[in-house]
C-alpha positions as CSV (number, residue, x, y, z in Angstrom):
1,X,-65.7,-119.5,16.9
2,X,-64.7,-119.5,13.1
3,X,-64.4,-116.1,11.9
4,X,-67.4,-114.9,9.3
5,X,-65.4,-114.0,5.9
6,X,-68.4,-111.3,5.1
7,X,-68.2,-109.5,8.0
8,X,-64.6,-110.4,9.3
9,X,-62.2,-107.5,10.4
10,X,-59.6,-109.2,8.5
11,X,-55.8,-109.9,10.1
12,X,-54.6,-106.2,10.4
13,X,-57.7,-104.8,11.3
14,X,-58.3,-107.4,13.8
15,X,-55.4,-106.8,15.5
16,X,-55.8,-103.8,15.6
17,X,-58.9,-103.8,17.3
18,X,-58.2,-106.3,20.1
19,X,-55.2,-104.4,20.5
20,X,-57.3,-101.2,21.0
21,X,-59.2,-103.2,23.8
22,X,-56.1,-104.4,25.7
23,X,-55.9,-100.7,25.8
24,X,-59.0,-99.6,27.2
25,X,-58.8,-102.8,29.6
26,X,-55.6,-102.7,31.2
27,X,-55.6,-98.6,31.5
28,X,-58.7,-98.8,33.1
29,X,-57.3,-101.6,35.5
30,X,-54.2,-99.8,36.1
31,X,-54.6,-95.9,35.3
32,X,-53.8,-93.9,38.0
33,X,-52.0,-90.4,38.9
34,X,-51.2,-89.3,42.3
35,X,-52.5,-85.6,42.6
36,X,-54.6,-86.3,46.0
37,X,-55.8,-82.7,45.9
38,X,-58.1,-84.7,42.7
39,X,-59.9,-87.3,45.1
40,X,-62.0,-89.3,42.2
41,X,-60.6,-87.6,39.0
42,X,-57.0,-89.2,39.9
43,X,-58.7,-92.7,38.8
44,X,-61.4,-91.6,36.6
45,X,-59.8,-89.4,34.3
46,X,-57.0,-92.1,33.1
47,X,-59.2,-94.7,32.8
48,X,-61.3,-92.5,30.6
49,X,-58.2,-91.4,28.8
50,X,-57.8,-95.7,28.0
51,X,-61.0,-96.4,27.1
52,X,-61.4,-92.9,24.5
53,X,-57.9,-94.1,23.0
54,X,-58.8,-97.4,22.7
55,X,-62.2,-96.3,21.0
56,X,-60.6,-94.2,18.7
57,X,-58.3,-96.8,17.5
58,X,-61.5,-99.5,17.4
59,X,-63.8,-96.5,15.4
60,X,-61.5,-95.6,12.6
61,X,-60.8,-99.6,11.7
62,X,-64.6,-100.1,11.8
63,X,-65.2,-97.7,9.5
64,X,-62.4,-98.0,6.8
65,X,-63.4,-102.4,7.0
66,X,-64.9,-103.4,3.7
67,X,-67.1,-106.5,5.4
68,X,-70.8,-106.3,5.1
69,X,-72.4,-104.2,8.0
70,X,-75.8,-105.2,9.4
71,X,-77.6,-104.3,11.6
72,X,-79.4,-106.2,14.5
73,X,-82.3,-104.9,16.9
74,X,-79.7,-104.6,19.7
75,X,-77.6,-102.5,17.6
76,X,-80.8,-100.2,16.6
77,X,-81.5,-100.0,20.6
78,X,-77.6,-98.7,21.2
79,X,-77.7,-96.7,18.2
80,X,-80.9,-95.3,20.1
81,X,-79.3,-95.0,23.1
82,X,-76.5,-92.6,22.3
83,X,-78.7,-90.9,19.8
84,X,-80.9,-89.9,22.4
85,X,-77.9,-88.8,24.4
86,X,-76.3,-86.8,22.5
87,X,-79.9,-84.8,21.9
88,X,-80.1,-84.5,25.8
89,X,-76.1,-83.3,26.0
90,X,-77.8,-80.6,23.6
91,X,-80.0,-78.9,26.2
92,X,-78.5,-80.0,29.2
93,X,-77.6,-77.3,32.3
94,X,-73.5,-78.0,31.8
95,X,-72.7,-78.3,28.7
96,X,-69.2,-79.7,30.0
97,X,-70.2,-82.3,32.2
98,X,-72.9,-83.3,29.7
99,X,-69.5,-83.9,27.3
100,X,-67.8,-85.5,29.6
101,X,-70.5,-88.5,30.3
102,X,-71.8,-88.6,26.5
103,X,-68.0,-88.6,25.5
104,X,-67.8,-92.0,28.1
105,X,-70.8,-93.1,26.7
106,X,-70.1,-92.5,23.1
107,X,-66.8,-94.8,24.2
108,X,-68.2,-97.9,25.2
109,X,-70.8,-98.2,22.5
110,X,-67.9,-98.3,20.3
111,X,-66.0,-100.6,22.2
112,X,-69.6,-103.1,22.0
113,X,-69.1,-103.0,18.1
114,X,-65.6,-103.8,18.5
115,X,-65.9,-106.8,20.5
116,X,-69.0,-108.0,18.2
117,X,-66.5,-107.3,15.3
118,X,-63.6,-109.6,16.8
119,X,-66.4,-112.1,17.6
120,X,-66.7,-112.2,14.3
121,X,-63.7,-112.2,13.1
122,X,-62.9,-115.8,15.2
123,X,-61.2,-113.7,18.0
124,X,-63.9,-114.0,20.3
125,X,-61.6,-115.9,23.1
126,X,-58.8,-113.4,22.7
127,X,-61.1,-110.4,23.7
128,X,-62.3,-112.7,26.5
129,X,-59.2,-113.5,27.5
130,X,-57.7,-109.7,27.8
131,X,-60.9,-108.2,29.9
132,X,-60.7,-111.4,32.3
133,X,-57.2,-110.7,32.8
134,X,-58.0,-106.9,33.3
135,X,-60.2,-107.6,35.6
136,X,-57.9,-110.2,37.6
137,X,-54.6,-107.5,37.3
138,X,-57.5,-104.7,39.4
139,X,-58.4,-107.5,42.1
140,X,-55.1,-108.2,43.1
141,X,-54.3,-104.4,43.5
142,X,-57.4,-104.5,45.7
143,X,-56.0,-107.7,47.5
144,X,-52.5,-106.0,47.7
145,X,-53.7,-103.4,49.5
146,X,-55.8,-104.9,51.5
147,X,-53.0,-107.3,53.1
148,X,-50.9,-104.0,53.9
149,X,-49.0,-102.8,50.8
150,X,-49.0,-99.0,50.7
151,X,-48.6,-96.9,47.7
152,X,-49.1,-93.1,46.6
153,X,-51.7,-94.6,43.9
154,X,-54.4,-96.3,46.5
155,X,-56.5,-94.1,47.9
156,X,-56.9,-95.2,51.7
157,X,-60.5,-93.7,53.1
158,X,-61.8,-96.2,50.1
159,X,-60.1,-99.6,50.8
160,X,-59.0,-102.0,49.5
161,X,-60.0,-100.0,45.9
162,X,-56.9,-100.5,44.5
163,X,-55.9,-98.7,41.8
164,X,-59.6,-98.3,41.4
165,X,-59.7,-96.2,44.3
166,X,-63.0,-97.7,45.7
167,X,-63.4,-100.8,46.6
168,X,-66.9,-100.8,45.5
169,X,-65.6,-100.6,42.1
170,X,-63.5,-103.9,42.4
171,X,-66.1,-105.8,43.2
172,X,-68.4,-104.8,40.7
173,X,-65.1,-105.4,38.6
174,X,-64.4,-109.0,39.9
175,X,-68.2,-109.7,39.8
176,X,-68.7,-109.4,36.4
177,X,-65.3,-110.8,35.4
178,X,-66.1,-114.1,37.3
179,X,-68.4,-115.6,34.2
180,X,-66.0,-114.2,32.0
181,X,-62.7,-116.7,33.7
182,X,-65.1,-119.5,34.9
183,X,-65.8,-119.8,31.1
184,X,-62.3,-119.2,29.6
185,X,-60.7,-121.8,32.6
186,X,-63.5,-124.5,31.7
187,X,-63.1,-125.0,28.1
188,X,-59.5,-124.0,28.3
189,X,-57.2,-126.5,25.9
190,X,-54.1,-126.9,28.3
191,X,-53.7,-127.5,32.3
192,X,-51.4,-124.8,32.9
193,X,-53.9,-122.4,31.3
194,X,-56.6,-124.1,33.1
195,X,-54.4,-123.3,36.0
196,X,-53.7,-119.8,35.5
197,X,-57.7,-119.5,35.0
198,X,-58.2,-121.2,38.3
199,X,-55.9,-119.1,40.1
200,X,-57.7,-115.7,38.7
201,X,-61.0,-117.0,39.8
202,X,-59.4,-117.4,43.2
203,X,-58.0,-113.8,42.9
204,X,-61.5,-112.3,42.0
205,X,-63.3,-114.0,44.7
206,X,-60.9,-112.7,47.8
207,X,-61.6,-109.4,46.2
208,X,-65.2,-109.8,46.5
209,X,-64.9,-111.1,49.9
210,X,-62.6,-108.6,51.2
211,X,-65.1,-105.7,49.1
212,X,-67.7,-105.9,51.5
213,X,-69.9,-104.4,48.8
214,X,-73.6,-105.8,49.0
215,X,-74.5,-104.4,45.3
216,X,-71.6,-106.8,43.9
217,X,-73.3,-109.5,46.6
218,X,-76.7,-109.1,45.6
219,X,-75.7,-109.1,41.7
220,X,-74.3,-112.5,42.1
221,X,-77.2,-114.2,44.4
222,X,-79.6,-113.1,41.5
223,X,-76.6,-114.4,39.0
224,X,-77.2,-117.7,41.2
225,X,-80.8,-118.1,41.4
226,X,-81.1,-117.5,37.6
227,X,-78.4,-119.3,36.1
228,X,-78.0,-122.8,38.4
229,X,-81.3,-124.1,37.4
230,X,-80.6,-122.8,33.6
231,X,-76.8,-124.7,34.2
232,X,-78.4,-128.0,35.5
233,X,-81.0,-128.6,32.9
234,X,-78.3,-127.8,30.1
235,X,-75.8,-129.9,31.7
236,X,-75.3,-132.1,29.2
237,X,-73.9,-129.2,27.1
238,X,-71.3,-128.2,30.2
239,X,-70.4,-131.6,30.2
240,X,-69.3,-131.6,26.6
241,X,-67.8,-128.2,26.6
242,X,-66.0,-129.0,29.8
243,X,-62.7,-131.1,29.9
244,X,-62.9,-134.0,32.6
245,X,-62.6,-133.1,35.9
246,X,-62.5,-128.8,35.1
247,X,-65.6,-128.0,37.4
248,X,-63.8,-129.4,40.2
249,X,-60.9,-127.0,39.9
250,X,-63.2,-124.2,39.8
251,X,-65.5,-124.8,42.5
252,X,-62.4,-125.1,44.2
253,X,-61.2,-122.1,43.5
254,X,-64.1,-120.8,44.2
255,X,-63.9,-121.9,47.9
256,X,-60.0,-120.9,48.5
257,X,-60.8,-117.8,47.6
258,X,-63.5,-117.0,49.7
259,X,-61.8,-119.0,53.0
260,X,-58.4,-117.1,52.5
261,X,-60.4,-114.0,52.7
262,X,-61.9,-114.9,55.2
263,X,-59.0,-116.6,57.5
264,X,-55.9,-114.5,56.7
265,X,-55.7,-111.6,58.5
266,X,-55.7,-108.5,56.5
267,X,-54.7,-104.7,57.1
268,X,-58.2,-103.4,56.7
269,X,-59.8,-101.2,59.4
270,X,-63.4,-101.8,59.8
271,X,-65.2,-100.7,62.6
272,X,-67.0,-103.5,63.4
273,X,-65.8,-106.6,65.1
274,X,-67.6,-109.2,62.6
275,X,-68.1,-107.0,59.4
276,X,-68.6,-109.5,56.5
277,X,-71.4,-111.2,58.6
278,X,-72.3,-107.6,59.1
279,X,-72.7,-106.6,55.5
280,X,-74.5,-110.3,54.5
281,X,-77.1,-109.3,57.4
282,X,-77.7,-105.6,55.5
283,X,-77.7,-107.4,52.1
284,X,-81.2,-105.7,51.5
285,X,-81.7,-103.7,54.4
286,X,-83.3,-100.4,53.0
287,X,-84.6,-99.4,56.2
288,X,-81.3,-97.7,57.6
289,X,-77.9,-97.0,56.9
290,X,-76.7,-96.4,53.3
291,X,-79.8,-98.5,51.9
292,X,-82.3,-96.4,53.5
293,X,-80.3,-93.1,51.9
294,X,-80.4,-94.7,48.4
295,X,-84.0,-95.0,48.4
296,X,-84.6,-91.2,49.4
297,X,-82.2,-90.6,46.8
298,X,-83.6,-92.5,43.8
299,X,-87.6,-91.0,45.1
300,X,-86.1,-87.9,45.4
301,X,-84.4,-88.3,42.0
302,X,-87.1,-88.9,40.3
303,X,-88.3,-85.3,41.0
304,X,-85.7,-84.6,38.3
305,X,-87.7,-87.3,36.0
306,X,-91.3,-85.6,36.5
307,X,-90.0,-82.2,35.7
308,X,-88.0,-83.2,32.5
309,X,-89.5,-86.7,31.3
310,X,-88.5,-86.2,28.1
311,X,-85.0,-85.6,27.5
312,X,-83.6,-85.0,31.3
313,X,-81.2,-82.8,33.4
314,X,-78.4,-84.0,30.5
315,X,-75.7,-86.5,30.9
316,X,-73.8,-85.9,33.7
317,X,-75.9,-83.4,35.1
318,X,-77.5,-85.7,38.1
319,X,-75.1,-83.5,40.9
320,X,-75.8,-79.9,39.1
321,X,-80.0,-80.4,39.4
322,X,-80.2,-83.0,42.7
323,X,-79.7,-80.1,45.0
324,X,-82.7,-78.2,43.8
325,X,-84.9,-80.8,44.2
326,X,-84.6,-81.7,47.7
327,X,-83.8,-80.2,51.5
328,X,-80.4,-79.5,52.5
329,X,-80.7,-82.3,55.5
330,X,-80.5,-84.6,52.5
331,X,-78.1,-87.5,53.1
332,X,-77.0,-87.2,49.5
333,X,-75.8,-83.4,50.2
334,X,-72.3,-82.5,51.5
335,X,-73.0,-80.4,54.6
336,X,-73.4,-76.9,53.5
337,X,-71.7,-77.0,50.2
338,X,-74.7,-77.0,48.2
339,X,-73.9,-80.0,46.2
340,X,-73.8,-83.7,46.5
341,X,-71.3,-85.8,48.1
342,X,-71.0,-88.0,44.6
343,X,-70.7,-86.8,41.3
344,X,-73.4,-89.4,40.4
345,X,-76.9,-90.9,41.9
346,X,-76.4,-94.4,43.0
347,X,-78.2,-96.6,40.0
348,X,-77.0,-96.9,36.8
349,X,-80.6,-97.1,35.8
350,X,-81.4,-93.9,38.0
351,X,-79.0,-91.6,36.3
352,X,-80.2,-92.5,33.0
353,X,-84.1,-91.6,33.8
354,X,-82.9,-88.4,35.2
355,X,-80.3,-87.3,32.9
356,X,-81.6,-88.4,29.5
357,X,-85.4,-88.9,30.0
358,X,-87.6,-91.8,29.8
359,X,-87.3,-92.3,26.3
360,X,-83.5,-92.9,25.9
361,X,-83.6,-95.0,29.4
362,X,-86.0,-96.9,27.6
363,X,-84.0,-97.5,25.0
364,X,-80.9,-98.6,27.2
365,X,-83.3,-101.1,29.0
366,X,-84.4,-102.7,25.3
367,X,-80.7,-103.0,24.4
368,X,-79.9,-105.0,27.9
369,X,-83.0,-106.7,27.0
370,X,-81.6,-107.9,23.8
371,X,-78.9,-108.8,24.9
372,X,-79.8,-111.0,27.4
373,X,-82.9,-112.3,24.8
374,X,-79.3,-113.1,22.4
375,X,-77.6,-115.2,24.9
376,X,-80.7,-117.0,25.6
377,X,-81.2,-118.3,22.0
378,X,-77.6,-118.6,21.4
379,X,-77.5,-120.7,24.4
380,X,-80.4,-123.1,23.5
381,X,-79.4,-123.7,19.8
382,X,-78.6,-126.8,19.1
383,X,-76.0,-125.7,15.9
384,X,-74.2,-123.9,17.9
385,X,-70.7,-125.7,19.6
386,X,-71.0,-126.5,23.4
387,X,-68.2,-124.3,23.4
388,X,-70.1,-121.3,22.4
389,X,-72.9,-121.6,24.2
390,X,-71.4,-122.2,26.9
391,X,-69.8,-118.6,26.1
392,X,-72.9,-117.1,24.7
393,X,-74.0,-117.9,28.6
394,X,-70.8,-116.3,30.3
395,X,-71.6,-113.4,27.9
396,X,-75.8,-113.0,29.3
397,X,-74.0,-113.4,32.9
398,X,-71.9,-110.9,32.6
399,X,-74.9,-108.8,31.9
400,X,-76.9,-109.8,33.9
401,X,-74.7,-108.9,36.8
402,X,-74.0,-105.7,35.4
403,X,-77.5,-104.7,35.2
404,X,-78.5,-105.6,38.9
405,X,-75.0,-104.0,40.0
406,X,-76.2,-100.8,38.0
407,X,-79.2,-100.6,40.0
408,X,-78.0,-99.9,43.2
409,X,-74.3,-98.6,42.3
410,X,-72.8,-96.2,39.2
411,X,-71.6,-99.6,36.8
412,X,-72.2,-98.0,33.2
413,X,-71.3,-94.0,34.4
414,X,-67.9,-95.1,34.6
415,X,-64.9,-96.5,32.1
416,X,-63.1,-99.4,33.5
417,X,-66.6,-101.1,34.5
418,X,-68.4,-100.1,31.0
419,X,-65.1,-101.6,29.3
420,X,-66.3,-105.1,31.1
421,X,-69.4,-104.9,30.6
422,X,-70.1,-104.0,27.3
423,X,-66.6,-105.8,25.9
424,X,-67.9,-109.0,27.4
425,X,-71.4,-108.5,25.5
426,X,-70.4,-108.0,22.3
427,X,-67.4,-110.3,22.1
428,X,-69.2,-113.5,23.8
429,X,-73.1,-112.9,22.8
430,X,-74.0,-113.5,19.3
431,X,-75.4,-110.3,16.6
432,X,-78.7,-112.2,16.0
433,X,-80.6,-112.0,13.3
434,X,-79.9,-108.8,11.1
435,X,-82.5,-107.1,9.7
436,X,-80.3,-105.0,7.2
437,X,-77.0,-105.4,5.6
438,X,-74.7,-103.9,3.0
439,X,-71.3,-103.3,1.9
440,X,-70.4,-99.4,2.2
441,X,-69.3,-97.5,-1.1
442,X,-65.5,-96.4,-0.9
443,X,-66.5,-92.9,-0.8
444,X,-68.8,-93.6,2.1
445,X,-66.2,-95.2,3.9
446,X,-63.7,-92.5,3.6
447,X,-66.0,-89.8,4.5
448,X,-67.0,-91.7,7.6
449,X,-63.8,-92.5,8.5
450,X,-62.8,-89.0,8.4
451,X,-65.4,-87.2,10.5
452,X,-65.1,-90.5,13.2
453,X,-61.8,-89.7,13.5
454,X,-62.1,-86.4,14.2
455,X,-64.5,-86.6,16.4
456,X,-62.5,-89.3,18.5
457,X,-59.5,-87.3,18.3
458,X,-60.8,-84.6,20.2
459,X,-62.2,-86.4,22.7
460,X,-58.9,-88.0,23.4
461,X,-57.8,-84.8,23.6
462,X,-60.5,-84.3,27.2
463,X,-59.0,-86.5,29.5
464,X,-55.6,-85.4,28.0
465,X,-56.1,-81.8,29.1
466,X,-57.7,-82.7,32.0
467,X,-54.8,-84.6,33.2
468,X,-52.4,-81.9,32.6
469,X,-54.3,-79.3,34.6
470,X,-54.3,-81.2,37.5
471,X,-50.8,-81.2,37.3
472,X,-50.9,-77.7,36.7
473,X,-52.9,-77.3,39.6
474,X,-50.9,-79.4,42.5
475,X,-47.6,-76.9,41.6
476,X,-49.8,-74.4,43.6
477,X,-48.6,-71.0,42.2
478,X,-51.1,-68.2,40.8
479,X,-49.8,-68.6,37.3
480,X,-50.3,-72.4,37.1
481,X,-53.8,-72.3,38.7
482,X,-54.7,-70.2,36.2
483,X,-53.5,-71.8,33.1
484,X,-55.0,-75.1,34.7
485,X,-58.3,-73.8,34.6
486,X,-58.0,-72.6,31.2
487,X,-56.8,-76.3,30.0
488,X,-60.2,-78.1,32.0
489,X,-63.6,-75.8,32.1
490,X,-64.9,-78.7,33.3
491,X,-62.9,-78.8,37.0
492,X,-65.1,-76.9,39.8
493,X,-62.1,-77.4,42.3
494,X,-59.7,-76.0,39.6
495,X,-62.8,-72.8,38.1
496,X,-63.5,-72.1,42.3
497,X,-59.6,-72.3,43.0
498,X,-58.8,-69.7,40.3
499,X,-61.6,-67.8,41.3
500,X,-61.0,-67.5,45.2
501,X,-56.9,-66.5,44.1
502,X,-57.7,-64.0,42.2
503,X,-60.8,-62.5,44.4
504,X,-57.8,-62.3,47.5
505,X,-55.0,-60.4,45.1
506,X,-58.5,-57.8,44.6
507,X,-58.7,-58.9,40.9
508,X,-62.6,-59.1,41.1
509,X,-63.6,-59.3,37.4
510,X,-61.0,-62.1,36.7
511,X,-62.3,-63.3,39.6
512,X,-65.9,-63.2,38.9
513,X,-65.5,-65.1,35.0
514,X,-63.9,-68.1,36.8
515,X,-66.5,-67.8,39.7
516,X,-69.7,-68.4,36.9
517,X,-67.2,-70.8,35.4
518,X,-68.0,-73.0,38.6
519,X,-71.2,-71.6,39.0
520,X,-72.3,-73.2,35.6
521,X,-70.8,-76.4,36.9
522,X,-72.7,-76.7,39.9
523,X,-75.3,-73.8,40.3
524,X,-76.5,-74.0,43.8
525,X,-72.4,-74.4,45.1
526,X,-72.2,-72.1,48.4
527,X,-68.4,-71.6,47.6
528,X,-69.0,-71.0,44.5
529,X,-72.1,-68.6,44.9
530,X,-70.2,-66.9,47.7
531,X,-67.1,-65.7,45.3
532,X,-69.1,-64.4,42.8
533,X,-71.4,-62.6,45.1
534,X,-68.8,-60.9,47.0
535,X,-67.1,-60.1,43.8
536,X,-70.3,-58.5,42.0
537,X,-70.7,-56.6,45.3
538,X,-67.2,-55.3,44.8
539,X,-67.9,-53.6,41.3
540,X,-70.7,-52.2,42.4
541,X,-69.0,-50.4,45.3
């Protein structure tokens, strides 16, 4: 795509932004930390640490550029998306987790505009070309684990996840980056790149094969259904954008992939004795099993919805409300801890009802809906190259998948997965038409690109703490356990730790702060509720 000269990046601030999202893609491929004692935050909180780096970098060249700025209705529908957020964050029950997921979300809308902007700027490929790869250098972590290579980083009651800890997570990962790599490989210039594409492709779908994850599945059957009929009545425009004999490489690919995953024999320990045609069979089963506890989750869930419609529990704030709501025999409780076994529900689409309220879930559904509307007219106008339609569909796929992945899994709640998702939408599917533009005063600009900055600086600074308390917290001693909970309010295993140390040395009102610390986190915690009453018993005696 040739770049728009009124609302190109120009060199330096191009580079600088598709440097930003190598950033956010390949440290949420590969960010990682081994303090076990941190089960999910070990993988969460560096990837989150990428992405908030990377959209720092992305904001502060966005709003020093001097190019026009418009504004399209799927930009109004984000822009309405985090606005509403951030009013939920105000009056949600944790203010620190409600941070913590508007901080995420805050993120990858600015990563969107970043990828739109190198579009843009004629770097639309390039941005393609470094979250395919992301995606690809995360599979074959999965794959590397999965045929018997141990290390510190994988987490093994979750394989083969990789260095994404879950293998879930992979294949929503390789899922979504499959449009991405069938695109770049297709149109690719040169055979060995064609190659390299081909050989990715293969990568992604052992991944998906070895996932066993029927969200990922069911995302691409729907992928399947909608887009083959779409591909063979436009197949005169994958013809041309095609070089001679591509689609036979790919299908290819496709089908080494899935018979080495198949046929090799892997290290993976499944219980059953024929578990892919196990998990095909249980595709949509919802009557038992994990499917029949997702639908008493999302029903229950929407307890939560009826009882705050408007703005929700907050972001983030799904675990701190769910156990109100419902028995203590529910299958989404840990037993007898008071709280849920995930920090999330499972649907993207879900969490956003509950934690921000119809309205700002409404407006996350208009901006997918965009979207998707976007690649659709890109990909049946004529003016446009084969080349970018062809793209423009890659771009609606990646979506698309992301969307029905989201409703049965946590896609957009997390970094590396929103990085896909929303890098591959703005760099691949077209603005549209804008229904406002401008260039911004100096003054304006400067302004702007001061408060941004600020703002993104400190939440760098979140996952940065975060990361050093947990290393405070694995050297085990009073002092450091301490400290660590002073560096991340946010921790309830780090707030309950420092609590239950100091209630045993008989420091009870130490003990007691640190005790509603984690009671604030997570309000109906047993642990929790059991230091603090033991404690106020304590200075009343």
């Amino acid at each position: 795509m040739a770049p728009d000269s009124d609302r190109s990046l120009g060199r330096a601030g191009a580079a600088a932004v598709q440097w930003a999202t190598g950033l956010a893609a390949f440290g949420g491929a590969l960010g990682v930390v081994t303090y076990r004692s941190f089960d999910l935050d070990r993988f969460f909180v560096p990837k989150e640490l990428a992405l908030h780096a990377g959209a720092l970098i992305i904001v502060t060249t966005l709003a020093a550029r001097t190019a026009k700025r418009g504004l399209s209705r799927s930009d109004l529908a984000l822009g309405a998306w985090l606005g509403l957020s951030i009013v939920s964050a105000i009056f949600a029950t944790s203010g620190w987790h409600a941070i913590r997921a508007l901080s995420l979300t805050l993120s990858a809308g600015v990563l969107f505009w970043g990828a739109r902007a190198l579009r843009e700027s004629g770097r639309s490929r390039q941005a393609a070309l470094l979250l395919g790869a992301a995606a690809t250098v995360a599979s074959l972590t999965s794959l590397a684990q999965a045929y018997g290579i141990e290390v510190n980083l994988f987490a093994a009651n979750r394989a083969p996840g990789g260095t994404l800890g879950n293998r879930n997570f992979i294949a929503h990962i390789a899922a979504m980056g499959l449009p991405i790599l069938l695109w770049l490989s297709a149109t690719a210039r040169s055979s060995p790149r064609a190659l390299g594409g081909a050989f990715a492709i293969l990568v992604l779908t052992a991944a998906l094969v070895l996932s066993r994850t029927r969200a990922a599945w069911l995302a691409l059957v729907v992928w399947g259904v909608i887009a083959l009929p779409v591909v063979w009545k436009g197949r005169a425009t994958i013809a041309a954008a095609l070089v001679p004999r591509r689609g036979r490489l790919l299908v290819g690919a496709l089908g080494v992939g899935a018979v080495l995953a198949l046929a090799m024999p892997n290290a993976l320990d499944w219980k059953s004795d024929s578990p892919y045609l196990d998990s095909v069979m249980g595709v949509v089963n919802y009557r038992e099993g994990s499917g029949a506890g997702r639908v008493k989750q999302y029903l229950n869930s929407l307890k939560l919805v009826r009882q705050h419609p408007v703005l929700g529990v907050g972001p983030g704030n799904w675990a701190s409300e769910y156990p109100a709501v419902v028995p203590r025999s529910d299958p989404s409780l840990a037993d007898g801890t008071g709280m849920t076994a995930n920090p999330w529900p499972s649907s993207d689409w879900i969490a956003a009802l509950a934690e921000r309220g119809v309205l700002a879930a409404s407006a996350l559904g208009l901006f997918v809906l965009f979207l998707l509307a976007g690649a659709w007219r890109s990909w049946t106008n004529m003016e446009l190259s084969a080349r970018e339609r062809l793209g423009a569909l890659a771009g609606g796929s990646v979506v698309l998948i992301g969307v029905v992945e989201g409703s049965f899994d946590a896609v957009v709640l997390l970094a590396f997965p929103s990085v896909i998702l929303w890098g591959a939408a703005g760099a691949l599917i077209p603005r549209g038409p804008v229904l406002s533009e401008r260039r911004p005063l100096l003054k304006e600009r400067i302004v702007r690109g001061a408060i941004v900055a600020l703002v993104w600086t400190g939440i760098v600074q979140m996952p940065a703490a975060k990361l050093y308390a947990m290393r405070l917290y694995t050297q085990g001693s009073y002092d450091s356990i301490r400290k660590a909970a002073l560096y991340d309010p946010e921790s309830y295993r780090i707030q309950l730790k420092a609590a239950e140390i100091l209630a045993a040395r008989g420091q009870c009102r130490l003990a007691y702060h640190n005790g509603i610390n984690a009671l604030s986190l997570f309000p109906y915690a047993q642990a929790a509720r059991a230091v603090v009453a033991r404690c106020a018993k304590s200075d009343r005696d």
